[in-house]
N, C-alpha and C positions, 0 to 999 in steps of 0.2 A: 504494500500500500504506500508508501514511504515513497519509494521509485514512479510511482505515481504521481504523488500529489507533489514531487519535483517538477517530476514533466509537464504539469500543467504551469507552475510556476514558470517554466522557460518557455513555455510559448505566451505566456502571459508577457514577458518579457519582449520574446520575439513579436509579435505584435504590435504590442507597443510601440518599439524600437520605429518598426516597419512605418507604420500607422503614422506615428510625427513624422518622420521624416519625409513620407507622400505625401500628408496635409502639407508643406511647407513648400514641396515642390508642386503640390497643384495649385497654389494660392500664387504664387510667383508664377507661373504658366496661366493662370486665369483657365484651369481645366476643370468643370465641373464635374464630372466623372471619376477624374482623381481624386476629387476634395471624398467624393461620396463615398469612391473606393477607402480611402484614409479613413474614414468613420468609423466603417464598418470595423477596418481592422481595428483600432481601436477598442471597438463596443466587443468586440473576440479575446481584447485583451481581458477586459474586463469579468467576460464570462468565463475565461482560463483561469482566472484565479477568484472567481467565486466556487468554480468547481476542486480546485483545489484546497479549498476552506471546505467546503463540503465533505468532501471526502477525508479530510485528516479528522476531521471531530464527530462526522457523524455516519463516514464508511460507506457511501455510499457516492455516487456520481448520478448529479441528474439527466433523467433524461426528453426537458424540455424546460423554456423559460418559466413556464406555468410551478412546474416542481421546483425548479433551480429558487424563485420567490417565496414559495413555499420552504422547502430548505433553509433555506434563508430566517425564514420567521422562527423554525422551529430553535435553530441555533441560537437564537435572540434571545430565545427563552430560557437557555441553558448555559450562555457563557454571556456575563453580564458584560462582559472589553465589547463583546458583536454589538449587542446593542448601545452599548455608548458609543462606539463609533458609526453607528446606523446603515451597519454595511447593506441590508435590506434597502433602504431606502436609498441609498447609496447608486447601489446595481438599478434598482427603478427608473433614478435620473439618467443613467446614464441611456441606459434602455431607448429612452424618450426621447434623449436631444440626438444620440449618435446616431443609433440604429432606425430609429422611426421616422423622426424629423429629416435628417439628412440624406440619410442612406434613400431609406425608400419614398418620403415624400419630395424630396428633393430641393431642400428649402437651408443656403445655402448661406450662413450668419459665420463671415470669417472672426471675430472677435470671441464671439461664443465657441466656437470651437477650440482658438486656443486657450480661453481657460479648461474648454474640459480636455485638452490635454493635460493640462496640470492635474488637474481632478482624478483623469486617470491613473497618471502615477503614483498617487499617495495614495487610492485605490491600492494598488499594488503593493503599497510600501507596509499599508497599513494590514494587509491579510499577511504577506509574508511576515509579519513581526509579530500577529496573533499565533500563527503558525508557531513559532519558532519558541515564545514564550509559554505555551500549554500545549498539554498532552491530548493524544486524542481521549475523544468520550467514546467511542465505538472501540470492541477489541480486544 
């Protein structure tokens, strides 16, 4: 499980990585396609390391947004760090502005974007350090 919920951490990461640096060159190219492509990886980032929170505390890997939120809830109710840091509510927003707004409605807010690039990183900073700081619940 461990080797798992690494590998989502690194594509969480590779995503990321990916994801800013196509927003940055679709915004300088004025390529809306790119911006949208960027999003998406991003909002991939993000579900890479929701699923890797999932699966280190509660063993399991969802399999759909619907569960992934749900998962998400139930963690909140079990590890008090999830819900102060609101990662539920968290992965929501992102959900909303990357993946929905962007990606698929096509509605293309350069400023907004790069904060949630930021957003997405401490996303990332912040499961990987729940991670690392407590044990699984599952196991």
């Amino acid at each position: 499980m461990a080797e798992k919920v690494r590998s989502f951490l690194e594509d969480a990461e590779s995503f990321f990585e990916r994801g800013r640096e196509e927003l940055e060159r679709g915004i300088k190219q004025g390529d809306q396609y790119a911006i949208r492509d960027a999003a998406e990886k991003l909002w991939n980032a993000v579900v890479s390391a929701a699923n890797a929170l999932i699966l280190h505390f509660l063993g399991v890997v969802p399999a759909s947004h619907w569960e992934r939120r749900k998962l998400l809830e139930k963690l909140e109710d079990l590890v008090q760090e999830a819900e102060r840091l609101g990662l539920r509510d968290r992965y929501g927003a992102r959900e909303r502005y990357l993946h929905e707004m962007t990606f698929y409605d096509g509605i293309i807010d350069v400023d907004m974007l790069r904060r949630e690039v930021e957003r997405v990183r401490r996303y990332i900073e912040d499961v990987k350090r729940l991670i690392n700081a407590q044990a699984p619940l599952a196991g």
